[in-house]
C-alpha positions in Angstrom: 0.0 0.0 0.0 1.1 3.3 -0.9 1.7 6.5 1.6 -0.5 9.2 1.5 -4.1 10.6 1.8 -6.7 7.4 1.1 -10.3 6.9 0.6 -12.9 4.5 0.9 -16.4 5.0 -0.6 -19.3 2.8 0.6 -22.7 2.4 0.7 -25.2 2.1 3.9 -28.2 -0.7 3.1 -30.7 -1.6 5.3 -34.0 -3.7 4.0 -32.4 -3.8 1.0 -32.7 0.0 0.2 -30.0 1.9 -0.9 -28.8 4.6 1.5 -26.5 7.5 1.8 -22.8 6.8 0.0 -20.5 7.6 2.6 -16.8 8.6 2.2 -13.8 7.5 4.8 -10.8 9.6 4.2 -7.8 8.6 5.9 -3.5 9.0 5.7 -1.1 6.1 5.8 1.5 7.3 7.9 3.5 4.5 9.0 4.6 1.9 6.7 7.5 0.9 8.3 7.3 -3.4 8.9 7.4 -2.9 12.4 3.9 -1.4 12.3 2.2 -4.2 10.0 1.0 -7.0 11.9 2.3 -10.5 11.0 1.7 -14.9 11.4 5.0 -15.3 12.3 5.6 -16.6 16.4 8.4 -15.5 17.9 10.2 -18.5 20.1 10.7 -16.7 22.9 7.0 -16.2 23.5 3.9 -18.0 25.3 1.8 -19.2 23.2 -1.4 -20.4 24.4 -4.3 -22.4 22.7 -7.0 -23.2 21.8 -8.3 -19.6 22.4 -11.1 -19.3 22.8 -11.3 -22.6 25.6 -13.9 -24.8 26.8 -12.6 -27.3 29.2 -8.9 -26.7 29.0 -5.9 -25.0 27.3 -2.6 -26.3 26.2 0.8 -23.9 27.0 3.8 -23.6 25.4 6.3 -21.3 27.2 10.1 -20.8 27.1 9.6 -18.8 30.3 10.1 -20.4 33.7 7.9 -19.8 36.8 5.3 -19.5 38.2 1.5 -19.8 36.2 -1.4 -17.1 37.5 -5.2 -16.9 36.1 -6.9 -14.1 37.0 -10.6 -13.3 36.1 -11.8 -9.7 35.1 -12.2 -8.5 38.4 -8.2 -9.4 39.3 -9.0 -12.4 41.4 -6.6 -14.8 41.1 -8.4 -18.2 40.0 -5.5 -20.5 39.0 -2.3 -20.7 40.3 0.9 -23.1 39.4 4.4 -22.5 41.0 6.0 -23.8 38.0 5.5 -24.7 34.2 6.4 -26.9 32.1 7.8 -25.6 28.4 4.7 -27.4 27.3 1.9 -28.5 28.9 -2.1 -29.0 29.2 -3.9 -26.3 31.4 -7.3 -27.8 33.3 -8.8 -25.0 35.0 -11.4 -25.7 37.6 -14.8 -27.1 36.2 -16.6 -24.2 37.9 -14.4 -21.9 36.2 -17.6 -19.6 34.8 -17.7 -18.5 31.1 -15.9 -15.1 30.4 -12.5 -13.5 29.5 -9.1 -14.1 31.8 -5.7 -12.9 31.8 -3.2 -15.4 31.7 0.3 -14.3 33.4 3.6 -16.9 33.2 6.4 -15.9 34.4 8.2 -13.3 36.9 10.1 -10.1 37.0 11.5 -8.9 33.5 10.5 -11.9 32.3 6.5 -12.1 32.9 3.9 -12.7 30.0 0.3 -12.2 29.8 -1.9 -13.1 27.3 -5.5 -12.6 27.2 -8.3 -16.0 27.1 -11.6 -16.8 26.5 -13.4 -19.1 28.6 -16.6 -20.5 26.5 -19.5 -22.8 27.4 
């Protein structure tokens, strides 16, 4: 994609009626490939899945320590004092549907990642 001033025209339907054309202008400013997102998984990170989660999660981490889940509210609903570099994740049954913040790690070398609990 180019730099520079961009637009997108559309058109707004509902019922099958044809509405107002509307007009997005915007400006690419930043082009550089550090601010394109990319597929590619770096080694050193956590990866977590599947995400979203029913019953359990599988981890892969290159960091060592400790394992916290936390729900939305900051209460602390899992905890393992250490992890494996891979390994499957069985929350608690009663663990309610909802969104959870995953944290491996310690100090400098802490990761969190973000999960979704579904029925």
């Amino acid at each position: 994609m180019a730099s520079g001033a961009m637009a997108v025209m559309a058109e707004h339907r509902c019922n099958g009626l044809t509405g107002t054309p509307l007009t997005l202008n915007f400006r690419v400013v930043n082009q550089s490939p550090g601010a394109r997102l990319s597929t590619e998984v770096d080694a050193e990170e956590v990866r977590v899945y599947p995400n979203p989660f029913q019953g359990s999660f599988r981890l892969k981490s290159p960091v060592k320590g400790p394992l916290l889940l936390y729900d939305v509210s900051s209460h602390k609903v899992l905890e393992l004092s250490t992890v494996q570099p891979e390994q499957a994740i069985q929350p608690s049954p009663d663990l309610a549907p909802g969104v959870y913040f995953l944290q491996v790690g310690e100090g400098a070398n802490v990761q969190r990642r973000k999960l979704l609990k579904i029925p």
